[in-house]
C-alpha positions as CSV (number, residue, x, y, z in Angstrom):
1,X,-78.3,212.0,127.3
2,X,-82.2,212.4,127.9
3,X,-84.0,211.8,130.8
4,X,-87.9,211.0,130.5
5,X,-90.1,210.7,133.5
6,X,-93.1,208.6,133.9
7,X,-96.1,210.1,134.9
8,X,-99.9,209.5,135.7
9,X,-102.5,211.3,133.2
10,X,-105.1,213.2,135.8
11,X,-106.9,214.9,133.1
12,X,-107.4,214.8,129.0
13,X,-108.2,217.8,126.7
14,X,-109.4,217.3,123.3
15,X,-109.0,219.9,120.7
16,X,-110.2,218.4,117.3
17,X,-107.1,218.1,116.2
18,X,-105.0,215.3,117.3
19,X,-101.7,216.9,117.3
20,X,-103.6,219.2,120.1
21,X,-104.2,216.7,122.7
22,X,-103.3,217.6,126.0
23,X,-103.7,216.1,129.6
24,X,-102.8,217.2,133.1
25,X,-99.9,214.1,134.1
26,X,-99.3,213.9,137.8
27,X,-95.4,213.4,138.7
28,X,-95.5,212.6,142.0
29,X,-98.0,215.1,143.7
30,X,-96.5,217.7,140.6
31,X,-99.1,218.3,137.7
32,X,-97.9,219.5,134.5
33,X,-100.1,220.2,131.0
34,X,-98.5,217.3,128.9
35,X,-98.4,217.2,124.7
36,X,-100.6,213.4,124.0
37,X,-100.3,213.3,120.3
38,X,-97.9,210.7,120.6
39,X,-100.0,208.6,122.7
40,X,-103.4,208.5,121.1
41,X,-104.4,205.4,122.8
42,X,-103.6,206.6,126.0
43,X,-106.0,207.8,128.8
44,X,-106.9,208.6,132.4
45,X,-104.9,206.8,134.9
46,X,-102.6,205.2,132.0
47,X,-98.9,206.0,132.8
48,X,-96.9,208.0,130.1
49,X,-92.9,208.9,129.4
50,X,-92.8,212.3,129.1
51,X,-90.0,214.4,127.9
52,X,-89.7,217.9,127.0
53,X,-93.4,218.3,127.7
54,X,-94.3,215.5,125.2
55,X,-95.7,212.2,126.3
56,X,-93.2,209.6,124.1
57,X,-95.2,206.0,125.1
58,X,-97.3,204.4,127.5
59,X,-95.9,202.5,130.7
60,X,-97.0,199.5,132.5
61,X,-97.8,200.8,135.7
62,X,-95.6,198.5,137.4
63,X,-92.6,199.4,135.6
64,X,-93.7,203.0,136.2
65,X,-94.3,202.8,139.8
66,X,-90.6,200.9,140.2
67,X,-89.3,203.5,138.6
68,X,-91.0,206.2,140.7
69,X,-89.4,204.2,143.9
70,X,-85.7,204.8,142.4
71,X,-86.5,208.5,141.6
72,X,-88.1,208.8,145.3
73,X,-84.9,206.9,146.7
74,X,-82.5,209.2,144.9
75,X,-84.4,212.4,146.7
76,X,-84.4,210.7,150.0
């Protein structure tokens, strides 16, 4: 089974080369440096699935900030 969080992009880096792209995606007050060359449509403030350090899709940020809520509620 894999798990993929949602997260906010803070911050894009372009390279040149597509498969490069890179943003800062805030997890809740965490930042991590995220692979976006499987989001080249997204951008700031969009919320992304990541796994394994790859962004996988774009999220509607309600569904992303429900899902946030349950993750929240399982720490709590």
């Amino acid at each position: 089974m894999c798990l993929a969080i949602p997260g906010k992009i803070v911050s894009t880096t372009e390279s040149g080369d597509p498969l490069l792209r890179t943003g800062k995606v805030n997890f809740g007050g965490v930042c991590k440096e995220v692979n976006l060359a499987y989001v080249p449509k997204a951008d700031l403030e969009d919320y992304v699935i990541v796994h394994v350090g790859f962004a996988l899709s774009v999220l509607d940020p309600e569904e992303a900030k429900i899902t946030l809520d349950l993750i929240q509620q399982m720490h709590n």
